[in-house]
C-alpha positions as CSV (number, residue, x, y, z in Angstrom):
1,X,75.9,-16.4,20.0
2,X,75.7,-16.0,24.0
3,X,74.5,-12.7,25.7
4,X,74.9,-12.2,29.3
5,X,71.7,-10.8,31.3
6,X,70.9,-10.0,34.5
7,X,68.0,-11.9,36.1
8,X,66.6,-9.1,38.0
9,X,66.0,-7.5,34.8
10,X,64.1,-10.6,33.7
11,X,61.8,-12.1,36.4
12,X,58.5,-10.3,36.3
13,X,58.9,-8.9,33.1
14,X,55.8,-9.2,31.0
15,X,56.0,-11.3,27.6
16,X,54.2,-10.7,24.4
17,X,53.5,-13.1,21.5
18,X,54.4,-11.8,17.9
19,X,51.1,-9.5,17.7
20,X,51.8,-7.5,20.7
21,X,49.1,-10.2,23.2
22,X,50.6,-10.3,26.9
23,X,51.0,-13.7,27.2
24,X,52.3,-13.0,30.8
25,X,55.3,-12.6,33.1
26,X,58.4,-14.5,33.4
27,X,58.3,-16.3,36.6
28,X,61.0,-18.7,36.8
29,X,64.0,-19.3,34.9
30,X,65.5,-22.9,34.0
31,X,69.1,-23.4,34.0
32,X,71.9,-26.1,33.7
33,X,75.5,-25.4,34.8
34,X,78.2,-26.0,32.2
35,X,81.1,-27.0,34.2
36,X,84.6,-25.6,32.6
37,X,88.4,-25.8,33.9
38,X,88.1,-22.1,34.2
39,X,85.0,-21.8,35.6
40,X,81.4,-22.7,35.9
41,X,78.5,-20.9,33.6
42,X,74.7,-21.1,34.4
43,X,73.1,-21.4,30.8
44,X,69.4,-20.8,30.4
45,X,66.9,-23.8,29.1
46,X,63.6,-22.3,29.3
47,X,61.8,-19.8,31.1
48,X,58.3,-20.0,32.8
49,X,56.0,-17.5,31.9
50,X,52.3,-17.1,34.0
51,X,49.6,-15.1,33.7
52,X,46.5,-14.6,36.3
53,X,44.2,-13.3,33.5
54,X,42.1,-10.2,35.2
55,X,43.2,-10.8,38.6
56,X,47.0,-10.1,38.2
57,X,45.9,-6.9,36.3
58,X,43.6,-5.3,39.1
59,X,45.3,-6.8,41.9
60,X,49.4,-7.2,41.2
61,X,51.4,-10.4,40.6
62,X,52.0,-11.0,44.4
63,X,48.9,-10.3,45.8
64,X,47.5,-12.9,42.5
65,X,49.6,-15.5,43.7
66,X,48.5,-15.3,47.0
67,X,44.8,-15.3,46.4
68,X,45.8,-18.4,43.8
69,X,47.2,-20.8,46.8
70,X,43.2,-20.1,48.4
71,X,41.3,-20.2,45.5
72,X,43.3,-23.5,44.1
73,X,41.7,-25.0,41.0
74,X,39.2,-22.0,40.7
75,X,42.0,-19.7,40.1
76,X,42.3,-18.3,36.1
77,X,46.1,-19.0,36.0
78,X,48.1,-20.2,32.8
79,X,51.4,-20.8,32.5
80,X,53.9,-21.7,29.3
81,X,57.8,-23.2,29.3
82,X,58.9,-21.5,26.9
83,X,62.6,-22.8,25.7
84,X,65.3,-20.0,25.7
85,X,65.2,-19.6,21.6
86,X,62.1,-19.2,21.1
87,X,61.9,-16.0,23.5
88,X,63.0,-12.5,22.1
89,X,65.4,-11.0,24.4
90,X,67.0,-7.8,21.9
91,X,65.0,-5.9,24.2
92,X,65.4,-7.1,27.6
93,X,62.9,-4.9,29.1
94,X,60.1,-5.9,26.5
95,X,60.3,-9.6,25.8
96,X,58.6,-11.4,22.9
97,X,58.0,-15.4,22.6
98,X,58.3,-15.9,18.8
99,X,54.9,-18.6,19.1
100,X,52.0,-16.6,19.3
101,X,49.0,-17.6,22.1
102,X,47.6,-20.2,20.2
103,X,50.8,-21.7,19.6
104,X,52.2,-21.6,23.2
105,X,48.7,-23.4,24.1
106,X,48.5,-25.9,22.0
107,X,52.0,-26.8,22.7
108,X,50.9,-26.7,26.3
109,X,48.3,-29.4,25.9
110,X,50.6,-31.6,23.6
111,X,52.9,-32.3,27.2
């Protein structure tokens, strides 16, 4: 089944796992483009979710990402790929990964 979605009512959204735990925001999408006689569509492979921990919270996601680029390694940032069917999207303004935390990082460690 295909659903069409805006982006700009995707990027920045924050996630949650299956118990209701931000795991963070969706920060970049991943795409490949089908190419058709009629037409080219973009299709959706995964989509990059981060998290600044305390700092986004307090501070905003720009102003995290900012103070990440000085603060390099000391920065708490985590991120996930998270492929497109494993991310709830029947609500498009609240999305939901279907792995919970600990899933997403231990799968994060593995590669």
């Amino acid at each position: 089944m295909s659903r069409e979605v805006a982006l700009h009512n995707l990027l920045g959204r924050t996630v949650r796992d299956p118990n209701g735990r931000e795991v963070g925001r969706i920060e970049e999408l991943r795409a490949e483009i089908e190419l058709h006689d009629g037409g080219n569509e973009y299709v959706v492979t995964e989509f990059h979710v981060g998290s600044f921990g305390a700092i986004e919270s307090l501070a905003g996601a720009h102003f995290a990402r900012m103070l990440l680029h000085r603060l390099g390694r000391f920065a708490p940032y985590e991120s996930h790929a998270i492929p497109w069917d494993r991310l709830d999207l029947t609500d498009v303004q609240h999305p939901t990964t279907l792995d919970t935390i600990e899933q997403l990082k231990a799968k994060s460690r593995q590669g």
